[in-house]
MARFI-522102 format. One record per residue (C-alpha): residue in three letters; x, y, z. Coordinates in Angstrom, 3 decimals. Layout:
<numis>
("Ala", (X, Y, Z))
...
</numis>
This chain:
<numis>
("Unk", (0.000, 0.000, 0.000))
("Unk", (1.209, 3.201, -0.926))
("Unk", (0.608, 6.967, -1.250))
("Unk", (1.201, 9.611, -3.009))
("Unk", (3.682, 11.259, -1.107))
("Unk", (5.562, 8.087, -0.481))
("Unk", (3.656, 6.813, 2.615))
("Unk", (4.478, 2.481, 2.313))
("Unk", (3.289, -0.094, 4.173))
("Unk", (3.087, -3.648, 3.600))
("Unk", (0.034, -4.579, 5.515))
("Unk", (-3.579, -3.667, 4.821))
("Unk", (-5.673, -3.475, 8.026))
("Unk", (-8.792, -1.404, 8.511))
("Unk", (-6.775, 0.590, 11.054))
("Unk", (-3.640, 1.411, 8.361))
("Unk", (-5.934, 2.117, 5.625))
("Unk", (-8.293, 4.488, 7.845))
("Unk", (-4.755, 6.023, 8.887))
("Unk", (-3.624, 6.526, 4.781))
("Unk", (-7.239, 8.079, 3.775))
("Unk", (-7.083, 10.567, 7.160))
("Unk", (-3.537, 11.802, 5.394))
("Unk", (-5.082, 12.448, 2.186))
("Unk", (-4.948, 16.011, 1.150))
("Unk", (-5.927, 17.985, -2.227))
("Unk", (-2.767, 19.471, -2.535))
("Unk", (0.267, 16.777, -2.436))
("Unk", (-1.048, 13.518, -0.984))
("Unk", (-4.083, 12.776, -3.105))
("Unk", (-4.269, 9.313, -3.563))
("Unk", (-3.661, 6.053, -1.772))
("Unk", (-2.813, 2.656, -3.796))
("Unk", (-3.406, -0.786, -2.515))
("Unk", (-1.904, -3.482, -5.392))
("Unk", (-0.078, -6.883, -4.327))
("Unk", (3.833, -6.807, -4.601))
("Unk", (4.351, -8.709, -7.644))
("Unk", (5.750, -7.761, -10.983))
("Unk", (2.211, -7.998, -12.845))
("Unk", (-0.633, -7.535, -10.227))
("Unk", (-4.215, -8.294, -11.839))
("Unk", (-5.646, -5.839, -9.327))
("Unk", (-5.874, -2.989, -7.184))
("Unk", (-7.668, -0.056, -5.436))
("Unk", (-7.522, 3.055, -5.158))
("Unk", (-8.781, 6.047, -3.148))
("Unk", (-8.683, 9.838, -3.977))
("Unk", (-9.340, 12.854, -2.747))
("Unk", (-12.499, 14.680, -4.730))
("Unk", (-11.938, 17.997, -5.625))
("Unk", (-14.222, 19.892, -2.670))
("Unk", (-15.560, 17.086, -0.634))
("Unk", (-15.077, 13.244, -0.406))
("Unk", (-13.235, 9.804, -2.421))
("Unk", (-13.373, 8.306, -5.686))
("Unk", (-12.711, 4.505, -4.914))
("Unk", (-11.404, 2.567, -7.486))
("Unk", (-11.538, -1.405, -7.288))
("Unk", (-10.017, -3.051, -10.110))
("Unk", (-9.492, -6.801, -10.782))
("Unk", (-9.000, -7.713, -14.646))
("Unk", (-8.685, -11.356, -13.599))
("Unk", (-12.367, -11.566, -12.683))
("Unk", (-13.286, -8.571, -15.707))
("Unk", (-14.491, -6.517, -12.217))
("Unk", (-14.229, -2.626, -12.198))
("Unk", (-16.174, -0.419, -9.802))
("Unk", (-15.869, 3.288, -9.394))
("Unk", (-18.039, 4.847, -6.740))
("Unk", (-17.441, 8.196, -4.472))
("Unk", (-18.288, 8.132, -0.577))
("Unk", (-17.316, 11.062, 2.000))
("Unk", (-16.793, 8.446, 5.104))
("Unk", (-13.491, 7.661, 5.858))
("Unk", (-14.583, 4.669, 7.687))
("Unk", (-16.989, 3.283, 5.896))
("Unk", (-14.597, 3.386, 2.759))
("Unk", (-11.671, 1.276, 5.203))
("Unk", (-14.197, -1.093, 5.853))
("Unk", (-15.548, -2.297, 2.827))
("Unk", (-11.556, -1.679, 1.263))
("Unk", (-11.104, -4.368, 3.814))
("Unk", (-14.276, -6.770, 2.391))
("Unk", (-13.011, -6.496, -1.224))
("Unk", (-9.318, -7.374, -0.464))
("Unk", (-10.100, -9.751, 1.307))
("Unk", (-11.151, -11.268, -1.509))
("Unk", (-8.213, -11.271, -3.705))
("Unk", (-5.340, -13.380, -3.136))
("Unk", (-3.503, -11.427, 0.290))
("Unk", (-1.660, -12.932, 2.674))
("Unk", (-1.994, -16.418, 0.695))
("Unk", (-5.933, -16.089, 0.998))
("Unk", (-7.202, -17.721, -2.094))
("Unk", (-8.694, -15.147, -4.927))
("Unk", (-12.587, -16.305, -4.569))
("Unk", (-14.168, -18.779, -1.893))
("Unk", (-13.948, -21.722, -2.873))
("Unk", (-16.060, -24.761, -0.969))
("Unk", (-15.718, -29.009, -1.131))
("Unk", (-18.902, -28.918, 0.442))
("Unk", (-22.067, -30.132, -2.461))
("Unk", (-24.441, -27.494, -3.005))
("Unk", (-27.668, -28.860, -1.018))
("Unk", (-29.308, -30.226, -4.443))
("Unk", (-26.201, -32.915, -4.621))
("Unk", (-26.342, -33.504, -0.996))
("Unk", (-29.942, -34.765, -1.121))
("Unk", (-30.584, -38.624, -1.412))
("Unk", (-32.138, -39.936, -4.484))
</numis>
């Protein structure tokens, strides 16, 4: 994860990303990039500061053809559901969708 103005941190918590939006400014810290640390990455998301009032968020993921774009004005609200969507991509070794071994109830059903 890193800013604009150089602000890097390896983690994504609720708590760092809150902290990284807070520091956004419309002058030389206006955005905040969250991407996994490999050569390629196949998505990301970003938050920036609205001219006047409030964040464009930016969730991209070309490896699931899934691009949102939506504005919001709360900081924690916006850390929050940062926190949903990464957590499903592949972070921390988390795997990129839920997956399940369990059969759907129609296949668990006797005959």
């Amino acid at each position: 994860m890193v800013s604009e103005n150089g602000d890097h941190t390896d983690g994504a918590s609720e708590d760092t990303l809150f902290e990284m939006i807070s520091d956004l400014n419309d002058t030389d810290n206006t955005f905040v990039v969250v991407e996994p640390d490999t050569a390629d990455p196949t998505w990301y998301a970003s938050v920036a500061v609205l001219e006047g009032q409030g964040f464009e968020i930016v969730l991209r993921d070309a490896a699931f053809r899934e691009h949102k774009v939506h504005t919001d004005t709360n900081i924690d609200r916006i850390a929050s559901d940062l926190i949903v969507w990464l957590a499903a991509r592949n972070v921390s070794g988390r795997p990129a969708r839920p997956t399940s071994d369990m059969p759907s109830t129609a296949e668990a059903r006797p005959a």
